[in-house]
MDAnalysis code that builds the backbone (N, CA, C; Angstrom):
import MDAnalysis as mda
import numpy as np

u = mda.Universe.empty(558, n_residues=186, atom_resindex=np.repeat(np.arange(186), 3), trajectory=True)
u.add_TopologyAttr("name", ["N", "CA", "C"] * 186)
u.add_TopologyAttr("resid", np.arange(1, 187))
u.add_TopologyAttr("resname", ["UNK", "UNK", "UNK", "UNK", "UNK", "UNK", "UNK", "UNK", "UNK", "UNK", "UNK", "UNK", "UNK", "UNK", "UNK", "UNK", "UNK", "UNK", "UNK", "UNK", "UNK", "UNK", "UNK", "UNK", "UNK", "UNK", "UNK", "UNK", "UNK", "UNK", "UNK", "UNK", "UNK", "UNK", "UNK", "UNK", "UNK", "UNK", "UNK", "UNK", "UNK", "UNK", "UNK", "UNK", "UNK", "UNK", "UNK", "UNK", "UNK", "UNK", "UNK", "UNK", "UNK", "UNK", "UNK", "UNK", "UNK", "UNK", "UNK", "UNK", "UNK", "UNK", "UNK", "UNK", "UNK", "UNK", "UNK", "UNK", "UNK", "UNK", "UNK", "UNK", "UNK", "UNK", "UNK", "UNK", "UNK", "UNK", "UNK", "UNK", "UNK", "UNK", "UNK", "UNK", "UNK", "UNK", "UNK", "UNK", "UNK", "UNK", "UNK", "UNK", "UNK", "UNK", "UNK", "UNK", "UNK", "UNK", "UNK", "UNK", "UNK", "UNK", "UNK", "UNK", "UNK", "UNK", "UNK", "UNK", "UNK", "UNK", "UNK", "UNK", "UNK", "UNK", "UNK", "UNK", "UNK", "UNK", "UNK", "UNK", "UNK", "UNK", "UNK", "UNK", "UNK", "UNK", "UNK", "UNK", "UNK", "UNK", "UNK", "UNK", "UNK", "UNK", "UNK", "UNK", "UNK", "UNK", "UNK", "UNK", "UNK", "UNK", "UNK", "UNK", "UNK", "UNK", "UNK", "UNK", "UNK", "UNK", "UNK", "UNK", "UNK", "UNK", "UNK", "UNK", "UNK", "UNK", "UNK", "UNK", "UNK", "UNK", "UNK", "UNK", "UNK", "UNK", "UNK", "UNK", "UNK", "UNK", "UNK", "UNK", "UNK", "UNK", "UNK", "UNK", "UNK", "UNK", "UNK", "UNK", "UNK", "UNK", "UNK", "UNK", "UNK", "UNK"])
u.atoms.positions = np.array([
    [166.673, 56.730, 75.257],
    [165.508, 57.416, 75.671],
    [164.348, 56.437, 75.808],
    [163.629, 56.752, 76.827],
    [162.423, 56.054, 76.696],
    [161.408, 56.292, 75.943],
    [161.328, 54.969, 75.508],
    [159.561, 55.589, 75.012],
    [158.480, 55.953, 75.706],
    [157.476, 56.629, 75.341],
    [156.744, 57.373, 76.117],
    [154.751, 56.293, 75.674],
    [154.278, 56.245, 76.478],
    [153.648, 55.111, 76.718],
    [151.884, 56.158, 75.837],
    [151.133, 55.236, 75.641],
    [150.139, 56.170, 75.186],
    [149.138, 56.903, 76.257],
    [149.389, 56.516, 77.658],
    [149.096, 57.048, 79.233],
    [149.812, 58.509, 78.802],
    [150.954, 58.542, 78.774],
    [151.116, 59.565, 79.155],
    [151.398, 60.662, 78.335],
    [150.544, 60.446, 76.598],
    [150.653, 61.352, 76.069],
    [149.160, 62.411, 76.392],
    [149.189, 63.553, 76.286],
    [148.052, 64.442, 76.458],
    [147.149, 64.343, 75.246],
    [145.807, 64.086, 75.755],
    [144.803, 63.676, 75.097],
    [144.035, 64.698, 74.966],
    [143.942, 65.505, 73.400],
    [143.278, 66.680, 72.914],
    [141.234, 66.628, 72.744],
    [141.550, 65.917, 73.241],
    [140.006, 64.966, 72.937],
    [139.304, 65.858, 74.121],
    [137.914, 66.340, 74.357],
    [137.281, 66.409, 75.539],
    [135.899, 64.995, 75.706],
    [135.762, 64.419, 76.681],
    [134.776, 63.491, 77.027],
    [133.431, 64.180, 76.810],
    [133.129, 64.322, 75.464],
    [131.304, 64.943, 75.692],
    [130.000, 64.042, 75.567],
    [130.630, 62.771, 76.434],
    [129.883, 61.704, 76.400],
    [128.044, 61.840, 77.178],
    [128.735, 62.583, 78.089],
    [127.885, 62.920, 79.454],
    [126.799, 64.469, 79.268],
    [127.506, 65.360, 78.077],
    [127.251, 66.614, 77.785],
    [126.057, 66.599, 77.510],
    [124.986, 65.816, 76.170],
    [123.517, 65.472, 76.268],
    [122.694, 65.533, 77.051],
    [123.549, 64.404, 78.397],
    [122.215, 64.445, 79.443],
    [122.748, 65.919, 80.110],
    [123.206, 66.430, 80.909],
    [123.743, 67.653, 81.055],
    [122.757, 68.702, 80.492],
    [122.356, 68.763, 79.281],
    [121.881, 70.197, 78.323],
    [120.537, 69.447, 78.300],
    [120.094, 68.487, 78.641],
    [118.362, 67.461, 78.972],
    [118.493, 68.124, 80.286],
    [118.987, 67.688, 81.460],
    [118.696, 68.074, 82.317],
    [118.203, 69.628, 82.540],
    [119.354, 70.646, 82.078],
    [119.144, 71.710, 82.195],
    [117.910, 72.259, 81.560],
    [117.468, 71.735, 80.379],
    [116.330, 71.680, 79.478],
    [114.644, 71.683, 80.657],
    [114.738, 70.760, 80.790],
    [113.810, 70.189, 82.005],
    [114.067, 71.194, 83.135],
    [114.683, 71.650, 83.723],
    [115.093, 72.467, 84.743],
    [113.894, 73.677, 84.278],
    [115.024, 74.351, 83.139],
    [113.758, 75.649, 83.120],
    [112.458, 75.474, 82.598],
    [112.231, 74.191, 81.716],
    [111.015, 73.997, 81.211],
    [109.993, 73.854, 83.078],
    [110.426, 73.217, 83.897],
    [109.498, 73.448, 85.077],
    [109.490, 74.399, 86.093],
    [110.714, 75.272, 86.459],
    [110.663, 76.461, 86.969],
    [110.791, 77.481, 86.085],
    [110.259, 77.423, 84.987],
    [109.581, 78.874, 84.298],
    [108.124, 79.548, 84.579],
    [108.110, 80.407, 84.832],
    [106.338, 80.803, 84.806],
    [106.214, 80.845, 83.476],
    [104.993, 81.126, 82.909],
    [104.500, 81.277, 81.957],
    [103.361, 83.233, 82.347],
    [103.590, 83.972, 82.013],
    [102.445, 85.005, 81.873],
    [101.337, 84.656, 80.934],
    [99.877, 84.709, 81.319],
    [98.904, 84.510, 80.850],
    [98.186, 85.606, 81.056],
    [97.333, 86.270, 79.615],
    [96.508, 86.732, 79.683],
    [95.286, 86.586, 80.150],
    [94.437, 87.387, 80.961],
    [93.515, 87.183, 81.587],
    [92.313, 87.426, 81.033],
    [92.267, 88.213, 80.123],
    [91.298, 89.065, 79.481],
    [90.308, 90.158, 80.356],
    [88.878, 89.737, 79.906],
    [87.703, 90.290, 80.727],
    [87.092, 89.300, 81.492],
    [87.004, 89.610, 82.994],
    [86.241, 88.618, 83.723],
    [84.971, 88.942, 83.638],
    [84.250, 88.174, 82.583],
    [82.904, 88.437, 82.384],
    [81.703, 87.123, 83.247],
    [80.916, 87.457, 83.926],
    [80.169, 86.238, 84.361],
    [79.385, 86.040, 83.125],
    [79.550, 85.101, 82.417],
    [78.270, 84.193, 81.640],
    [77.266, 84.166, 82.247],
    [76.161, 83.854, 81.543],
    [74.726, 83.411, 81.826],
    [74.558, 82.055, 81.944],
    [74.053, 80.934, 83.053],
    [74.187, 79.776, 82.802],
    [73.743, 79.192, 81.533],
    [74.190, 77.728, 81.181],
    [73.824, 77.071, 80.373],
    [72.330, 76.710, 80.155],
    [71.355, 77.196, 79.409],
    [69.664, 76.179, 79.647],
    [69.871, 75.388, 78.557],
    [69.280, 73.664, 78.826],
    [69.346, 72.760, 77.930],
    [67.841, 73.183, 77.225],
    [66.984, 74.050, 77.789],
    [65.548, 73.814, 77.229],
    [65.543, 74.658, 75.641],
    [64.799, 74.069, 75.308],
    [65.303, 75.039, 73.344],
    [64.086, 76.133, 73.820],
    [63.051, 75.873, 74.237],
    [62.008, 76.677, 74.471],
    [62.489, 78.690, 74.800],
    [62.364, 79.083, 74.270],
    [62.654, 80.763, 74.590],
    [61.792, 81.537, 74.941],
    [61.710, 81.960, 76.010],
    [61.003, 82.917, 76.453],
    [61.068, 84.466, 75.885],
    [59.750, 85.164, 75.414],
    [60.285, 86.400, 74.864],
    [60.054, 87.455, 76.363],
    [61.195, 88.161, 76.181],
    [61.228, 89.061, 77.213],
    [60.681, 90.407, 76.672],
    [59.783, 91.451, 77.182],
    [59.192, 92.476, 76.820],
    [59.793, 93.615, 77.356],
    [60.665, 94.483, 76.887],
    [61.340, 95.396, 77.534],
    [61.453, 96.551, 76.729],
    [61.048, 97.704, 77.405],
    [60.676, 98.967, 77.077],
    [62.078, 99.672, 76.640],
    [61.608, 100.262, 75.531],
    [62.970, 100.941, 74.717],
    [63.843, 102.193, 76.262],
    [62.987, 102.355, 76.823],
    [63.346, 103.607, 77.451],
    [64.387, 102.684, 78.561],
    [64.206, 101.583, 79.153],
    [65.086, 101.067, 79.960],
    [66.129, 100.630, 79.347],
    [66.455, 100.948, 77.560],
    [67.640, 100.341, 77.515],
    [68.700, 101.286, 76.609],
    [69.737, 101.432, 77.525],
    [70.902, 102.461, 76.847],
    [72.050, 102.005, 75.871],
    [71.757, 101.933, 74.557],
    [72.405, 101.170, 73.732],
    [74.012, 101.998, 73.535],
    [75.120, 101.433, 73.225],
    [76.085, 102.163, 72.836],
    [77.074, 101.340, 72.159],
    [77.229, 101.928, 71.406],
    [77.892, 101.559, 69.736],
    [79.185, 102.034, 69.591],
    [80.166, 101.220, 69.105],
    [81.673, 101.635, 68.978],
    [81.487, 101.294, 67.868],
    [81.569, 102.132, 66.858],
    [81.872, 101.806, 65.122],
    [83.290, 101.145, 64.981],
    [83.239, 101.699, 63.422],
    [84.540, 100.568, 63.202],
    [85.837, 102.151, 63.395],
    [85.255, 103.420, 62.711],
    [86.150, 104.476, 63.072],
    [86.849, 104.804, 64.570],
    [86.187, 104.010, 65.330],
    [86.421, 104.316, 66.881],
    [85.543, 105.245, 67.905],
    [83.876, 105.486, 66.699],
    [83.548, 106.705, 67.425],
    [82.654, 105.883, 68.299],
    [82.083, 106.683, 69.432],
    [81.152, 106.124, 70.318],
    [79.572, 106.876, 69.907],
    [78.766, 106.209, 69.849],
    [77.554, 106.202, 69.504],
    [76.853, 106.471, 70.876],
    [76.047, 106.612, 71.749],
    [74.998, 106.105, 72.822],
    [73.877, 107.075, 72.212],
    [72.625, 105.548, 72.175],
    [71.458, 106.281, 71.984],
    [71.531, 106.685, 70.668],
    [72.601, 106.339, 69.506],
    [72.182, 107.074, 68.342],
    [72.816, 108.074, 67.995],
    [73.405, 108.831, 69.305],
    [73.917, 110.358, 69.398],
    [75.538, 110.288, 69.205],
    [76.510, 110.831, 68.829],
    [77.818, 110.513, 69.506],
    [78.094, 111.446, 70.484],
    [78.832, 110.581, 71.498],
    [78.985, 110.866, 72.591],
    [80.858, 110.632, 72.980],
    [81.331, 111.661, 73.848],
    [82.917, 111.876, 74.101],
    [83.111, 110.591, 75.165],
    [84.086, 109.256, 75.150],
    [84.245, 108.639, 76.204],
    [84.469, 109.380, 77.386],
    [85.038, 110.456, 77.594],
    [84.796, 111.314, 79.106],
    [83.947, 111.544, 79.627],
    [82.468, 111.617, 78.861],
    [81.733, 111.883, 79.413],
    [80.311, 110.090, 79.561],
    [81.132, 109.729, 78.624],
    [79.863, 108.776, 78.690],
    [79.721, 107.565, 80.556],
    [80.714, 107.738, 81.234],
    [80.290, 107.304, 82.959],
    [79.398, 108.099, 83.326],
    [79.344, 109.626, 83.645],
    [78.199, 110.424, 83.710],
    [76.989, 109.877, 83.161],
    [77.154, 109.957, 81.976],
    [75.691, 109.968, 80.814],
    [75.074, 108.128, 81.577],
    [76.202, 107.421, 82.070],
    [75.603, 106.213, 82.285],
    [74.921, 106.236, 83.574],
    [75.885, 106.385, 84.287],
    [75.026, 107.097, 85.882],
    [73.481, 107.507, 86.061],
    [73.675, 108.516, 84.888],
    [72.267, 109.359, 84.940],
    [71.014, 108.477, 84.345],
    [71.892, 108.136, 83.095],
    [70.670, 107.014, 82.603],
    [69.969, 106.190, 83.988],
    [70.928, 105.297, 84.417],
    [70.267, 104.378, 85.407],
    [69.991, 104.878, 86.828],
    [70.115, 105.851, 87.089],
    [69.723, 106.384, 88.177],
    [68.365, 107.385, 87.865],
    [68.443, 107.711, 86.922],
    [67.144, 109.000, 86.470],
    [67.040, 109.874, 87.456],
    [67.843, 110.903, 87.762],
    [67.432, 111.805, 88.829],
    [66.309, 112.526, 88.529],
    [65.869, 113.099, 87.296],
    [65.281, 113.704, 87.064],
    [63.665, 113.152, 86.684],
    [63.439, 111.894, 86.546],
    [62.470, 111.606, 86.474],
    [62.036, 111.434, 84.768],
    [62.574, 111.640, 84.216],
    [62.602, 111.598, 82.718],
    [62.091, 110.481, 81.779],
    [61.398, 110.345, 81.525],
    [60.567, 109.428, 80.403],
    [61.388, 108.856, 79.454],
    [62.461, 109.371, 79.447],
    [63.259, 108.349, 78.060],
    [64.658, 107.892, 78.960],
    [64.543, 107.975, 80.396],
    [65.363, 107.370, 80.800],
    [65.138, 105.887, 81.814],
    [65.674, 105.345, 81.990],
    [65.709, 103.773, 82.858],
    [64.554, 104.183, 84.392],
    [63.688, 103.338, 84.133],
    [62.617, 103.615, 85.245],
    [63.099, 102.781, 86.994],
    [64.561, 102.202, 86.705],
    [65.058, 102.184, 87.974],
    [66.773, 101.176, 87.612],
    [67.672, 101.071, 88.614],
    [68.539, 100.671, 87.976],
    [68.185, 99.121, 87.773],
    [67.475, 98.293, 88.376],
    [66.910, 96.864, 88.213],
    [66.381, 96.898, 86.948],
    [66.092, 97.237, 86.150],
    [65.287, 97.544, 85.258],
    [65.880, 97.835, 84.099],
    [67.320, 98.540, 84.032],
    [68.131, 99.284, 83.515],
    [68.826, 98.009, 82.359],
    [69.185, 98.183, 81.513],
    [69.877, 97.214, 80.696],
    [71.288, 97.852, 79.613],
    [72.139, 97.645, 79.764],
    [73.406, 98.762, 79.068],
    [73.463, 97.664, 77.992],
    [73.151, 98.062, 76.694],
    [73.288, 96.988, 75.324],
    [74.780, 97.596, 74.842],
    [75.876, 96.606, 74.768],
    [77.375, 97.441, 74.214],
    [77.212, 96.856, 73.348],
    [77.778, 97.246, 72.017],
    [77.818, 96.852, 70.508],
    [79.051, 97.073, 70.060],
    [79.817, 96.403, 69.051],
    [80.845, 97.121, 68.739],
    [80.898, 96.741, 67.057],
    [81.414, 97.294, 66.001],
    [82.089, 96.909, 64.647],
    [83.332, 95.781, 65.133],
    [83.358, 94.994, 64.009],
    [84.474, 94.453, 63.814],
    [85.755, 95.220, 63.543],
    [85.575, 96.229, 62.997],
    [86.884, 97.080, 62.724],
    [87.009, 98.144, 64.257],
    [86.546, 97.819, 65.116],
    [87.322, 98.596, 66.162],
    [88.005, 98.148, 66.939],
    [88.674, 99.331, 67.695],
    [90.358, 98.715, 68.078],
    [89.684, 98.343, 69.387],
    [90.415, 97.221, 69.833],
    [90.473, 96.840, 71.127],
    [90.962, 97.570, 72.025],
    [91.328, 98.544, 72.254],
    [91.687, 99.275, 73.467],
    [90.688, 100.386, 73.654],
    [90.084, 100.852, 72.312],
    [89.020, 101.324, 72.754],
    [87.718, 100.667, 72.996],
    [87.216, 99.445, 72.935],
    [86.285, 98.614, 73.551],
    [86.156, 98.790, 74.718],
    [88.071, 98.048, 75.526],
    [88.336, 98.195, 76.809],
    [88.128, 99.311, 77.457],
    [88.313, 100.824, 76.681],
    [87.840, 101.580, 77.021],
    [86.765, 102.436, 77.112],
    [85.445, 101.543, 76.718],
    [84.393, 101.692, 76.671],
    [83.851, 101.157, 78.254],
    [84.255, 99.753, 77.667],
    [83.685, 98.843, 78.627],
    [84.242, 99.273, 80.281],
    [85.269, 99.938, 80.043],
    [85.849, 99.993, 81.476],
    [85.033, 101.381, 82.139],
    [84.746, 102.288, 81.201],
    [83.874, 103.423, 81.448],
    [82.371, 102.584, 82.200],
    [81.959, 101.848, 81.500],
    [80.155, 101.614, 81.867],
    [80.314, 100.731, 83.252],
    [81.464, 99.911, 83.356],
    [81.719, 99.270, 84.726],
    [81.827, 100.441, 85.621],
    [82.805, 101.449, 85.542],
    [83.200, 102.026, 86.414],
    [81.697, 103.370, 86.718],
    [80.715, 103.060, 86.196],
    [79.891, 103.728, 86.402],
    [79.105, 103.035, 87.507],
    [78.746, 101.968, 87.218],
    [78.139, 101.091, 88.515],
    [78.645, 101.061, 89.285],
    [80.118, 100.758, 89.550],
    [80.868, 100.963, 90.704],
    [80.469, 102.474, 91.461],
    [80.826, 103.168, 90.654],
    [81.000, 104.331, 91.465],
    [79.017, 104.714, 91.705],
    [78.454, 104.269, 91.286],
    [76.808, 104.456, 91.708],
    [76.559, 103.490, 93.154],
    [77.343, 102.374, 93.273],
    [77.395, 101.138, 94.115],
    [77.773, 101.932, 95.101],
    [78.931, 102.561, 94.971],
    [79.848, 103.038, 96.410],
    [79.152, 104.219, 96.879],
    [78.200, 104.860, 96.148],
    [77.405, 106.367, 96.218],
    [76.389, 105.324, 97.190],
    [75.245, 104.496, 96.976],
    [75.178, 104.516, 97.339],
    [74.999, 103.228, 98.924],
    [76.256, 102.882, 98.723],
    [76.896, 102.596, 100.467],
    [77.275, 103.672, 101.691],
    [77.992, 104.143, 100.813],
    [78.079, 105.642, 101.403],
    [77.130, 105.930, 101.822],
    [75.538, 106.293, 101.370],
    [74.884, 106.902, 101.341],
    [73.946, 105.936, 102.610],
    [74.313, 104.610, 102.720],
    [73.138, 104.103, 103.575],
    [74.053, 103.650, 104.865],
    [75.258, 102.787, 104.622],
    [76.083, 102.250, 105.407],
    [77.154, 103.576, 106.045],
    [77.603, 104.327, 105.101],
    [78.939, 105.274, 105.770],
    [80.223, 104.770, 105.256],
    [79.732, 103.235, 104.658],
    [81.250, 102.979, 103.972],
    [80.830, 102.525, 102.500],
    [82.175, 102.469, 101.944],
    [82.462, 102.124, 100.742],
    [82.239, 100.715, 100.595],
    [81.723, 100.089, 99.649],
    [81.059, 98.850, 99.432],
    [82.024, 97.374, 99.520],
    [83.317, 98.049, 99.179],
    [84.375, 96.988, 99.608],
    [84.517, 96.749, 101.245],
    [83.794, 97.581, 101.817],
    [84.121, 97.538, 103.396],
    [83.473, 96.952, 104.224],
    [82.082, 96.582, 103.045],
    [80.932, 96.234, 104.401],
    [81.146, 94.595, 104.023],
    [79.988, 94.206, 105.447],
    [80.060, 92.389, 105.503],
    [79.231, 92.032, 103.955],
    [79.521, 90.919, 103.541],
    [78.974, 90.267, 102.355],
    [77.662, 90.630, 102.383],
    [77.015, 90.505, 103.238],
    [75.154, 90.475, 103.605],
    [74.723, 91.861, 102.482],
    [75.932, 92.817, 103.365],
    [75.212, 94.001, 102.756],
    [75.796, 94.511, 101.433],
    [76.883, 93.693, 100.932],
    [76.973, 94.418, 99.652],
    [76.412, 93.496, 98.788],
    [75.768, 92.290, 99.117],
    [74.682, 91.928, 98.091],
    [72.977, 92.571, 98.262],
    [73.312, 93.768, 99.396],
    [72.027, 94.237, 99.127],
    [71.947, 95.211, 98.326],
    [73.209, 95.878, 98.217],
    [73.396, 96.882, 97.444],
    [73.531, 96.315, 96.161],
    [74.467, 95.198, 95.906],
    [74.385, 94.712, 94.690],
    [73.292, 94.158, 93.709],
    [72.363, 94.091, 94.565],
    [70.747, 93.532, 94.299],
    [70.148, 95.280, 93.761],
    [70.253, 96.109, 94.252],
    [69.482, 97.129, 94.135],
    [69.955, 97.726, 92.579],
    [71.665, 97.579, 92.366],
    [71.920, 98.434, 91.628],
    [72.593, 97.074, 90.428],
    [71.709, 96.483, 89.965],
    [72.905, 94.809, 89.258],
    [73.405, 95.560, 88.429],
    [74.438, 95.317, 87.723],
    [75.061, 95.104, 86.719],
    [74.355, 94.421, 85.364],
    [73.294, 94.884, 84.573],
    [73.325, 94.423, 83.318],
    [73.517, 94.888, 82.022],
    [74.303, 94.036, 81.748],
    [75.113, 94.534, 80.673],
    [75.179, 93.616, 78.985],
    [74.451, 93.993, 78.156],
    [74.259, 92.747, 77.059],
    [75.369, 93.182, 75.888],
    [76.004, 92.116, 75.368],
    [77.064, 92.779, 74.454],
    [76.325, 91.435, 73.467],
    [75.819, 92.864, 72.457],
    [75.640, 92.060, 71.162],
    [76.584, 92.199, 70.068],
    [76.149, 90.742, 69.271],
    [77.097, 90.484, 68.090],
    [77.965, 91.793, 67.849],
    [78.947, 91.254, 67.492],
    [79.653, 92.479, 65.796],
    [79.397, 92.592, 65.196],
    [79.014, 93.178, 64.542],
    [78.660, 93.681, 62.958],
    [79.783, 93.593, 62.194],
    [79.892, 93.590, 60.752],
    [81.478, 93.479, 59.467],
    [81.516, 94.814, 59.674],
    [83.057, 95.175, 59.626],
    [83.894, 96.352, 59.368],
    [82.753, 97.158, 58.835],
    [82.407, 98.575, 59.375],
    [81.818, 99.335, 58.578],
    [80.279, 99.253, 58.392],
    [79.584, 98.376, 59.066],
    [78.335, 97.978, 58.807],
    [77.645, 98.956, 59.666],
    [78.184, 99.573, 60.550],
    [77.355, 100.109, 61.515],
    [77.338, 101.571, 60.590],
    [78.109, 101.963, 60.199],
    [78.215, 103.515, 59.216],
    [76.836, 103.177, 58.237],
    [76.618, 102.568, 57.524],
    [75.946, 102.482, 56.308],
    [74.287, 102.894, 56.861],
])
């Protein structure tokens, strides 16, 4: 019989010489065609930066400004009063529009100032759902009135004119500090 040569015995071994770079490569693969999802948060415009320390005091009449308070329980405050988030877009509307002419309300929407406050102990979804109420009040005062001068909705017209509208009706909105859990109750 012949002997059988070490060629041609079957070699139980697998070559995982090459396997490293193989599981690197693939590594690298999804590390650069992965997306990543990122939160976006709130697109809030900041106020620019002033280097001057000097502060100007601004003089502004209690009646132009509609304060509203999210405690730490979740309740909504405006003005002191509590108020149902269903209703507080209305209540904002009216504030800055004053149909009625009213002395304890905003003497025009330029003028108008929405102070949001919140506790540290409140939930973030009801913030968002604060905050998304007092936006969606300007909006829908914005589009009242485009409607009302143009015929269209404010997304429709040329730039020119929805910064005239946007001039008439701004957006200000001051979000002061937090207060500690509970500070606003006491």
């Amino acid at each position: 019989m012949a002997r059988k040569s070490s060629k041609d015995r079957v070699s139980n071994e697998v070559n995982a010489g090459s396997m490293a770079d193989i599981a690197f490569l693939l590594l690298i693969f999804f590390l650069v065609t992965t997306t990543m999802d990122q939160d976006k948060g709130l697109l809030v415009k900041l106020p620019p930066w002033d280097d001057n320390p000097v502060k100007q005091e601004v003089k502004i009449k209690k009646r132009n400004v509609f304060s509203v308070l999210v405690n730490a329980n979740d309740e909504l405050l405006v003005r002191g009063t509590p108020v149902d988030i269903n209703i507080l877009r209305l209540k904002t509307k009216e504030f800055l529009m004053n149909p009625k002419g009213a002395e304890d309300m905003a003497e025009s929407p330029t003028k108008a100032i929405i102070s949001l406050k919140n506790d540290r102990g409140t939930h973030y979804s009801k913030y968002l759902a604060v905050y998304n109420e007092l936006k969606a009040a300007y909006n829908e005062l914005r589009n009242e009135e485009s409607q009302k001068r143009y015929g269209k909705p404010l997304d429709k017209l040329p730039r020119a004119k929805q910064k005239i509208i946007l001039a008439q009706i701004p957006l200000i909105l001051s979000e002061a500090e937090s207060t500690n859990y509970g500070e606003e109750d006491k």
